[in-house]
C-alpha distance (Angstrom), angle and dihedral (degrees) to the residues before:
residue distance angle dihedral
X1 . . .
X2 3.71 . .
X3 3.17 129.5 .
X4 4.02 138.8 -134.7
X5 3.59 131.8 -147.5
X6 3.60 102.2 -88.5
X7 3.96 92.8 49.9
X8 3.66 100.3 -93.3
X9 3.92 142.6 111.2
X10 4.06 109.0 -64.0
X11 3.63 108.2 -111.7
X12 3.73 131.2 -151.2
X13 3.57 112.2 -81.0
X14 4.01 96.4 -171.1
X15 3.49 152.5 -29.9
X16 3.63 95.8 179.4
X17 2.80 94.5 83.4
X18 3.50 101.9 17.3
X19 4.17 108.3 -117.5
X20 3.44 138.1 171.1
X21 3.77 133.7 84.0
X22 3.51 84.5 -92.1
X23 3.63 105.7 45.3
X24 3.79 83.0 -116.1
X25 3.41 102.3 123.2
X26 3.99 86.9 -113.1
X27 3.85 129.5 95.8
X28 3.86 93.8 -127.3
X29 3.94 119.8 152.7
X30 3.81 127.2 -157.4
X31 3.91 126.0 164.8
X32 3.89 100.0 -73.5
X33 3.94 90.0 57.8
X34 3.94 92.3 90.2
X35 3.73 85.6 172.7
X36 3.74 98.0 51.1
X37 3.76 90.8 -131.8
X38 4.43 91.7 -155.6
X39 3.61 117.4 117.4
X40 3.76 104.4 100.3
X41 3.98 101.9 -140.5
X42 3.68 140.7 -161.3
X43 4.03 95.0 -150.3
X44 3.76 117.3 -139.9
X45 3.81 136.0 -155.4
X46 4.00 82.8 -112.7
X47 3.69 92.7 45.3
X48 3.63 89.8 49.6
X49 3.37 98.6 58.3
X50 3.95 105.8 38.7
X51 3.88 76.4 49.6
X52 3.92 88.5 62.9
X53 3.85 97.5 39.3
X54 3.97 86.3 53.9
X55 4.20 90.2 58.8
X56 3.79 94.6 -89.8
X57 3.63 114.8 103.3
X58 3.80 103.7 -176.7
X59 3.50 100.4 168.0
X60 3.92 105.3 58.9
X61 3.98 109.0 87.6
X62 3.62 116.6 -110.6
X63 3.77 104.1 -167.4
X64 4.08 86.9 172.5
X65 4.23 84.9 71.1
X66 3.69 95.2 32.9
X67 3.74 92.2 -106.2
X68 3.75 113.6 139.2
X69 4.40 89.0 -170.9
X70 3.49 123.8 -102.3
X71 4.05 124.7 -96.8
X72 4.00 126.3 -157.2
X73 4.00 107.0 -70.3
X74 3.69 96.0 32.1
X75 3.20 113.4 136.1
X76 3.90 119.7 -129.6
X77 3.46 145.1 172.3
X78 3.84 105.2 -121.7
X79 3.86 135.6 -156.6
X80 3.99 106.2 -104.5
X81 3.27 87.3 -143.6
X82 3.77 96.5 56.3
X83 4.29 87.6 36.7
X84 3.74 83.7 59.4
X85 4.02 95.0 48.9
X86 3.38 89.8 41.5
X87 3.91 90.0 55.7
X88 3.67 92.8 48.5
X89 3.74 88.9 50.8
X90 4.21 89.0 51.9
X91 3.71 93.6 -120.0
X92 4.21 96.0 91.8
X93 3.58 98.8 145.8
X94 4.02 120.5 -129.3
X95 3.93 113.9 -75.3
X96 4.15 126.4 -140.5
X97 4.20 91.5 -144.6
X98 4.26 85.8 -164.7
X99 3.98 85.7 60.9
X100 3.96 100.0 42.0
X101 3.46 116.3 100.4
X102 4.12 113.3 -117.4
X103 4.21 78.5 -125.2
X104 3.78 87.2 87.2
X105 3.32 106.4 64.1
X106 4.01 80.1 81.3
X107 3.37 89.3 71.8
X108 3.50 118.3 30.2
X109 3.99 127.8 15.9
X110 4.05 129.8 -104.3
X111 3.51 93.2 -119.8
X112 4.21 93.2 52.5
X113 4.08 80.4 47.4
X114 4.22 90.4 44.9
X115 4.02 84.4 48.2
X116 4.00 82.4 56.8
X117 3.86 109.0 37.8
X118 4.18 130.6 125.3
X119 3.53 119.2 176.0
X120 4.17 120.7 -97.9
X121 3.42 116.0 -93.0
């Protein structure tokens, strides 16, 4: 069972839209998830677009992939590398703790996450 950053059972992060490294709805990891797709985000209009001046445009629709672009309040499970450049940049977008993936913590601190949390939905 996986595990989220507070010590307890991962939770869904979404499946509308559908998230997760996976498509599962989860923000597990395993060894072909090079990006370690885990922090369970509340994307922002800010996020959103330091996401898209960093390379990753997450908010134009690629129906080729399926992926109909996220809006503000999506929820989305995040690179933690990209959460953490995004923090450093001031434009981390909130975090659901219950949904993040324990793998995290290797990458960015509780507290920075604490700083960051919103409750589930």
């Amino acid at each position: 069972m996986a595990r989220n950053v507070l010590g307890g059972e991962l939770q869904s992060c979404s499946t509308d839209p559908m998230t997760g490294f996976t498509r599962n709805g989860c923000c597990e990891t395993d060894a072909q998830d090079v990006g370690v797709h885990t922090v369970c985000t509340r994307v922002t209009a800010e996020f959103l677009a330091f996401s898209a001046g960093a390379g990753n445009d997450l908010s134009t629709p690629r129906p080729e992939y399926g992926f109909a672009g996220l809006q503000p309040g999506d929820q989305w499970c995040l690179c933690a590398d990209r959460w953490v450049e995004a923090h450093a940049a001031g434009a981390a977008p909130p975090v659901v703790l219950e949904a993040t993936h324990a793998r995290t913590l290797e990458w960015v601190d509780l507290a920075d996450l604490r700083e960051h949390a919103v409750d589930p939905r």
